[in-house]
Structures are given as structure tokens and as C-alpha cells.
N, C-alpha and C positions, 0 to 999 in steps of 0.2 A: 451951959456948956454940954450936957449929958442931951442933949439935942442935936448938937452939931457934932457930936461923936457919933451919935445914933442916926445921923443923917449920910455922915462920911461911910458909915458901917454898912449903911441900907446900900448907899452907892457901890461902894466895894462886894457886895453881896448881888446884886446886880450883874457886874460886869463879869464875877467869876460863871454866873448862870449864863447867862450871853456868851461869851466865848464857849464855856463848852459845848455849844448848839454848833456849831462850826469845828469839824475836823481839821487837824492841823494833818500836813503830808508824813510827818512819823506817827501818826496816827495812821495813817491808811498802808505803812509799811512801806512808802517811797522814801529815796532818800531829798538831801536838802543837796543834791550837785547839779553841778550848773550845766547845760547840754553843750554834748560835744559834736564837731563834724562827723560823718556818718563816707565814709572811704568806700566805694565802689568799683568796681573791677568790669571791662567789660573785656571779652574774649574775642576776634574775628579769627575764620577760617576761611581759606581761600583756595576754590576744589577747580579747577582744569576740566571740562568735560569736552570730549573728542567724540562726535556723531560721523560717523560713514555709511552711505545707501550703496548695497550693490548691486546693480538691476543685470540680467542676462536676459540678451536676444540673440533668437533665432533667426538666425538666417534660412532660406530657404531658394534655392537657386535651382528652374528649370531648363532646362534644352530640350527645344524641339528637331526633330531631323524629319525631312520629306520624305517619303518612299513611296515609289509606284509599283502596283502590284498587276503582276498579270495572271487571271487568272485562265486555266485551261478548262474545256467543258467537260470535254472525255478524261482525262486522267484523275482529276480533282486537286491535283497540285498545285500549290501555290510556290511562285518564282517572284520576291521579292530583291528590287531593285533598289539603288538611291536615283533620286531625281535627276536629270538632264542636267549639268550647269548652264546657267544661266548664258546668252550670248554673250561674245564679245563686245566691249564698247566702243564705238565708232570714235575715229580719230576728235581729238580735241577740237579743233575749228572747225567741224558738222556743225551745219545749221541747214534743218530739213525744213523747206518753205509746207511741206504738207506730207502726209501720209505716204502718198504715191510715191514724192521722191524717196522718201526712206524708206520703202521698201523695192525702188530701182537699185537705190544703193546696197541693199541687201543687209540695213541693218533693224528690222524689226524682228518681233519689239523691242521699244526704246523702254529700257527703266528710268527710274527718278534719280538722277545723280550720277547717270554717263552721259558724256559728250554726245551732243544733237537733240538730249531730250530738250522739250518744253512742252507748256501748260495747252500751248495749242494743239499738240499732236498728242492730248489724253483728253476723250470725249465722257469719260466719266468719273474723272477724279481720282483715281484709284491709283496712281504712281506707276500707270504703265502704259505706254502710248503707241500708237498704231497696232494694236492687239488684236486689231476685226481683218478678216479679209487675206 
């Protein structure tokens, strides 16, 4: 019997050396609770941003005016005029078969956009017709 006491004894002597190789958690200063949810909080801000460009232009706006100058040889004065107006425009239903007749009619030159002009009675393009002669 002093065997199987000494046997039981060796085992219990055993398993006290085995467990204390193995830290228990109050051992390591944790406690024994059981884990809890973990509550989170999230924040949103919501910011309005208003962008405006304001571009400035220049304008810039020129007039020109005609003037004929006459000048004198003797005196050295200059006598500045404004230009001739332009003729009259021939009645609306002119239609000058040529040159000659519109200027029998007495209305040369024809400009581009009074009654009697046409393409035929301008030999160089230039929006003004019967101009030679």
C-alpha cells in the first residue's frame, strides 16, 4: 500500500509542477471577465461650399471719321474739312443695264446697298460700281 500512496503522491507531485509551468490570467494581473461590446461613435459634418469667378472685359470701341485736307503751298495752312456725303441713292426700281446708263442717269457711283447697284456695274469687287470714267 506505501506504493500506491507513493505512487498517488509522485502523481500529485507531478501535476502541482506541470501546472505551475502554465500561468493562469490572475497570474498575469488580467481579470477572469468575459468580453464586452466595444460602443463606437462616428461624427459627420456637412460644410456648403459656394465658388464664384468674376472675370472683367474690356471693351474697347473705335470711331473713325473721314477728313479731306486741303493744303495751301503759300500760307502753309492747313483747312480741314469732313468728307463729301456720299450720293444720293437712285430711286428703288434702277436697274442700270451698264455703266453708261448710270452715269446718263446721273447716278454714279453706285455703292453696295442702294437701289440700281449690282455685281455687274462693280469691276473690282470693292462695293462700289461705276467709279472709272
Amino acid at each position: 500500500m506505501n506504493e500506491k500512496v507513493g505512487c498517488a503522491a509522485a502523481g500529485l507531485v507531478f501535476l502541482v509542477i506541470v501546472a505551475s509551468c502554465f500561468p493562469s490570467k490572475e497570474d498575469k494581473g488580467e481579470p477572469w471577465a468575459e468580453p464586452t461590446p466595444t460602443v463606437t461613435v462616428t461624427a459627420t459634418e456637412t460644410v456648403e461650399v459656394e465658388a464664384t469667378e468674376t472675370v472683367e472685359v474690356e471693351v474697347t470701341v473705335t470711331a473713325t471719321e473721314t477728313v479731306q485736307e486741303t493744303v495751301s503751298s503759300g500760307s502753309g495752312s492747313t483747312n480741314r474739312e469732313p468728307a463729301p456725303p456720299a450720293p444720293q441713292p437712285a430711286p428703288a426700281a434702277e436697274y442700270y443695264e451698264n455703266c453708261a446708263a448710270a452715269r446718263a442717269a446721273g447716278a454714279t457711283p453706285i455703292y453696295e446697298g442702294q437701289p440700281g447697284y449690282g455685281r455687274h456695274l462693280d469691276r473690282d469687287g470693292d462695293g462700289v460700281g461705276c467709279e472709272w470714267g
